[in-house]
N, C-alpha and C positions, 0 to 999 in steps of 0.2 A: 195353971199349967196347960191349960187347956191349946191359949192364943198359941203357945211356945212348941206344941207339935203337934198343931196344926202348919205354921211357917214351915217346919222340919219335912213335913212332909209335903209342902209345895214344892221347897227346893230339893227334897229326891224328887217329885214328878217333874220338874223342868231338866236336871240331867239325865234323869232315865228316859227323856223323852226328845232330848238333841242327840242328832246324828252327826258325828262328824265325817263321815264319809261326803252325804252330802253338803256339810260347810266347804269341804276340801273343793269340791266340784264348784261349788259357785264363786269360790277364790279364782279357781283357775279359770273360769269364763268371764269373770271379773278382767284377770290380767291378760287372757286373751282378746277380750274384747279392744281392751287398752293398746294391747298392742297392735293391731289393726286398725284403730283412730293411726296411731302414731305408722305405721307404713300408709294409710291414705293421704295423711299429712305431706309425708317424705316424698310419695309419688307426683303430690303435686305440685310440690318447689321443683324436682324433677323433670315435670315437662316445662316449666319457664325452661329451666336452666337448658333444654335439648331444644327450644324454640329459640334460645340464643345464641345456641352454638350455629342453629341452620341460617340464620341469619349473621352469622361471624359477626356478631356482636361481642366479643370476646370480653369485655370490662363488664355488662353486664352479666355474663355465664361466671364469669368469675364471682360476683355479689352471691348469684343463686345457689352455687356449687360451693361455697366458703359455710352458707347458711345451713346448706343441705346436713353439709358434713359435721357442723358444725350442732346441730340440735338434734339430728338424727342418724348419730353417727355407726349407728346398729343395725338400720335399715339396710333393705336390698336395693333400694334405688342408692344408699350412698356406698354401697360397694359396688355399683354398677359402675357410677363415676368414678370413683376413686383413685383410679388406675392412669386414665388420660389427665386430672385434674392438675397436673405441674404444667403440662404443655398448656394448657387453658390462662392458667397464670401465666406464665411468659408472654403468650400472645396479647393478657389484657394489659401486658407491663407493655407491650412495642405499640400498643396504639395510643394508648394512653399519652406515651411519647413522643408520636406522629401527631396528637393533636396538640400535644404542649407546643413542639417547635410549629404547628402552624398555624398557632395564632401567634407567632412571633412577627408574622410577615403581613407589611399594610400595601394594600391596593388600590389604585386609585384609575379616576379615568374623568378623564378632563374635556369638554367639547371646545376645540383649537380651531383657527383658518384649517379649512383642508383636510377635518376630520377630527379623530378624537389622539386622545394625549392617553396613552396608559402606560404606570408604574409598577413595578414591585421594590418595594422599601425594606428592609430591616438593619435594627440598631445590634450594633457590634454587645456579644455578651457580656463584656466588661467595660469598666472606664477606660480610655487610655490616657493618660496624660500627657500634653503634647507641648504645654507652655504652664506660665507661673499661677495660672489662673484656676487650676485642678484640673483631675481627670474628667473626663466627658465621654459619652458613647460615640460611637463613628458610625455613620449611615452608610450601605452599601445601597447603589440604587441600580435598576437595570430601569430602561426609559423607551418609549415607541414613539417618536413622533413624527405625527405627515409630512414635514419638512427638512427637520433637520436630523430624521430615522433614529438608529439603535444608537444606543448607550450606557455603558455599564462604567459606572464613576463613585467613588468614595467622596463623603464629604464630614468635614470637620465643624464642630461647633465655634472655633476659636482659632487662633493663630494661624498659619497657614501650611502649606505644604510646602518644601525647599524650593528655594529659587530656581536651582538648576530645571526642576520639572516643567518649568514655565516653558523651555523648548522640549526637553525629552528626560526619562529618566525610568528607571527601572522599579518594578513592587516582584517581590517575592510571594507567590502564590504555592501555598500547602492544602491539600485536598484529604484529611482522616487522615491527616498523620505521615505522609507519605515525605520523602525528601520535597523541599521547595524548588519551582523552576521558578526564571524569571519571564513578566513580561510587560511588556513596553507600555508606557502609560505618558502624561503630558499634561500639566496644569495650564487651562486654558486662560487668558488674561480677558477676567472680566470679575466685576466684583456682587455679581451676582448668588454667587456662594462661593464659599470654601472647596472649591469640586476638585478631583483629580482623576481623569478618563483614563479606562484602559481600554487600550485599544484595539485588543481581541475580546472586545466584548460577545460575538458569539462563543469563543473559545472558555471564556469564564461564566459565561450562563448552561454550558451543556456540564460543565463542571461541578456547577451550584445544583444542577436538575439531580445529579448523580450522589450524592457527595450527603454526608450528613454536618460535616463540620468543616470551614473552608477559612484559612488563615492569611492574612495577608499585610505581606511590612514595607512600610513603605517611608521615605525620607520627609522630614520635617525641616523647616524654618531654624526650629533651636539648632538643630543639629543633630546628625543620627538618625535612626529610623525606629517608627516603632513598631505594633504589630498588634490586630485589629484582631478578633476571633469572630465568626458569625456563626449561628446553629441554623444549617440552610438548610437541613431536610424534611422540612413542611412545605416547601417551593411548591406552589400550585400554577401547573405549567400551563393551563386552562384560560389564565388569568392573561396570559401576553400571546395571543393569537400567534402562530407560524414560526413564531421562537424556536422549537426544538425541531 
């Protein structure tokens, strides 16, 4: 009997001799403390995310600000953000954008008689098909050179452009969507490429500078015209000296 209250009276002296007052208290400094990790935590994705924004870095403040909100979302740094964080998204959606369409466009520079040869190239955003052979993309080029100067000309992989343009001929040019105008263009006879110039090539580069999407239809060999789509607004005006 002995062992049996003896134990009895260990376990009254261990509850007669816990406090839950102070359990409560070191709960609560337990979760206070916890919660102070986690707002130190929060404050310091916080300042990425406001070192991002001061550098409009906007695709990166969106990563910080997604994270922020997103693990600490109880935090007073993410209700700091909270409020601005849709504009913050849209801005990192439009560069994001800006830099998709500007790796669309290739550059080039060439040392020529007379100086240097500079291009800006992009292939049309779809195929178009122009003959029996499949669709293919269409090149828009805008061209600088010391000799024979500016030029802004389309070129085909395949078949040709209509006879008629061989002296003169018309392309329908759409800038976002807007009604099409026309303007004067001319397949030059050499068999150098597939080219077809137009002829207000400043008038169609200050339009491409401007412009996020520029459409252009133009007659063909088989017959008919087609109509070529470019995503121009990464155009880096930088690239073609004196141009704009």
């Amino acid at each position: 009997m002995k062992p049996l209250i003896l134990g009895a009276l260990c376990v009254f002296a261990l509850t007669a001799c816990s406090n839950p007052e102070a359990e409560r208290q070191q709960q609560e400094a337990a979760a206070a403390q916890e919660r102070a990790k986690r707002e130190a935590d929060a404050e310091g994705i916080g300042k990425l995310y406001d070192a991002a924004i001061t550098a409009t870095d906007w695709e990166k403040a969106r990563i910080h600000g997604a994270a922020l909100l997103d693990q600490f979302p109880d935090s007073e740094t993410a209700k700091r953000i909270e409020p601005g964080f849709a504009e913050v998204r849209e801005k990192a959606a439009a560069a994001g954008e800006l830099r998709r369409m500007q790796a669309l466009w290739n550059y080039n520079q060439v040392p020529v008689k007379g100086g240097t040869q500079r291009s800006a190239a992009i292939y049309s955003k779809d195929r178009v098909e122009v003959d029996s052979t499949g669709a293919k993309q269409v090149n828009l080029v805008f061209r600088d050179h010391p000799e024979w100067k500016r030029h802004a000309y389309l070129v085909l992989q395949s078949s040709d452009f209509a006879k008629v343009c061989y002296r003169a001929c018309q392309v329908k040019v759409s800038v976002d969507g807007a009604p099409a105008r026309n303007m004067a263009a001319h397949r030059p006879d050499t068999d150098e490429a597939i080219a077809m110039f137009i002829d207000d090539n400043r008038g169609l580069w200050r339009q491409a500078r401007k412009a996020k999407v520029i459409e252009i239809e133009f007659p063909v060999l088989a017959g008919g015209t087609r109509k070529a789509v470019f995503e121009v607004g990464g155009l880096d005006g930088s690239q073609m000296p004196n141009w704009d």
